[in-house]
RONU-383119 format. One line per field, with one value per residue (C-alpha): residue number from 0; residue in three letters; z, x, y. Coordinates in steps of 0.02 Angstrom, whole numbers, plus 50000, padded with zeros to 5 digits. Each point is the difference from the previous one (the first is absolute). Layout:
num = (NUM; ...)
residu = (ala; ...)
pz = (Z; ...)
px = (X; ...)
py = (Y; ...)
***
This chain:
num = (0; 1; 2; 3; 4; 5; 6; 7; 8; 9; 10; 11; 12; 13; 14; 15; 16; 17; 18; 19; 20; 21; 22; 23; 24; 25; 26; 27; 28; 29; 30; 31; 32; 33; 34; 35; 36; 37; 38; 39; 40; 41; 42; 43; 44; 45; 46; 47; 48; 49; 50; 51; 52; 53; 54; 55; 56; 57; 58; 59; 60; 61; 62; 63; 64; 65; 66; 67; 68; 69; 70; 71; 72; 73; 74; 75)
residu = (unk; unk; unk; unk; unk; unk; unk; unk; unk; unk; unk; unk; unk; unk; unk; unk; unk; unk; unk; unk; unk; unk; unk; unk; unk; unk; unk; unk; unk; unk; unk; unk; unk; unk; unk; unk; unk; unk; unk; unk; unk; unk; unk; unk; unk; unk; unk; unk; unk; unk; unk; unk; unk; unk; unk; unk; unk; unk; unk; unk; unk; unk; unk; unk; unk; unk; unk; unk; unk; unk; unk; unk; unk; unk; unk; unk)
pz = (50000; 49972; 50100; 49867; 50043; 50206; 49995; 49888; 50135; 50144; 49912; 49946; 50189; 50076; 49870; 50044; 50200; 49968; 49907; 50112; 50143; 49953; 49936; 50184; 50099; 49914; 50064; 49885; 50045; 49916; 49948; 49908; 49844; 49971; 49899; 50030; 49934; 49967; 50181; 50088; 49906; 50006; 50174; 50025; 49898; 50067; 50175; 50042; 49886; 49997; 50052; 49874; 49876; 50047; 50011; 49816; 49940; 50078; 49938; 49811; 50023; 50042; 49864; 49883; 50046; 50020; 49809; 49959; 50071; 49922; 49821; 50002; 49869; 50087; 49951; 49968)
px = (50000; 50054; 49964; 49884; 49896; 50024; 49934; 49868; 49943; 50026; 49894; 49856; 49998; 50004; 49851; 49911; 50013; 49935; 49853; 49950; 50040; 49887; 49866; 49983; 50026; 49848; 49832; 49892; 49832; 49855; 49896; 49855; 49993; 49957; 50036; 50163; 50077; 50186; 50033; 49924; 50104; 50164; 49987; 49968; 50153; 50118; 49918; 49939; 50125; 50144; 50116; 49942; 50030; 50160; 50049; 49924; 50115; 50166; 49952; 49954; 50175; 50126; 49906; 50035; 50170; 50022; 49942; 50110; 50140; 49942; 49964; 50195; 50122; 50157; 50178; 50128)
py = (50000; 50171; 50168; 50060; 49824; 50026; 50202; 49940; 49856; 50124; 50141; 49874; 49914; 50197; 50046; 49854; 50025; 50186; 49942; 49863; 50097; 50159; 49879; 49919; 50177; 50075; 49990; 49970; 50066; 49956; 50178; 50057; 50056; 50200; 50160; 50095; 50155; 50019; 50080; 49849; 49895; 50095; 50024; 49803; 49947; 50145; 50009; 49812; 49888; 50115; 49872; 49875; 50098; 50055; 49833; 49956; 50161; 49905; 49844; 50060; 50104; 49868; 49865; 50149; 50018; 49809; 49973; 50122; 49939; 49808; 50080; 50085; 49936; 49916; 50075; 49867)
***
């Protein structure tokens, strides 16, 4: 194996923990259905779920960076 295969493991098993991890640490409430206007809704996301999506922002980041990095021609 070579370090390209190992950081590629390591990123995959760290994506995977983050996922599963915010997946089980939410509680998911069951609601009912209604009208909303865009403040409702911005202040639910921002205000409510702020963390969640903070953490969907670091995630989506470091899988950008990580294809990236997979997707870069090697030097010889």
């Amino acid at each position: 194996m070579n370090k390209r295969s190992v950081f590629v493991g390591i990123a995959a098993l760290l994506f995977l923990i983050v996922v599963v991890g915010s997946i089980l640490a939410t509680s998911w409430s069951a609601g009912s259905l209604g009208t909303t206007n865009n403040n409702q809704f911005s202040g639910a996301i921002f205000n409510d779920f702020g963390l969640a999506v903070l953490v969907v922002g670091v995630v989506l980041f470091v899988s950008m960076l990580g294809g990236v990095y997979i997707a870069q021609e090697e030097q010889e």
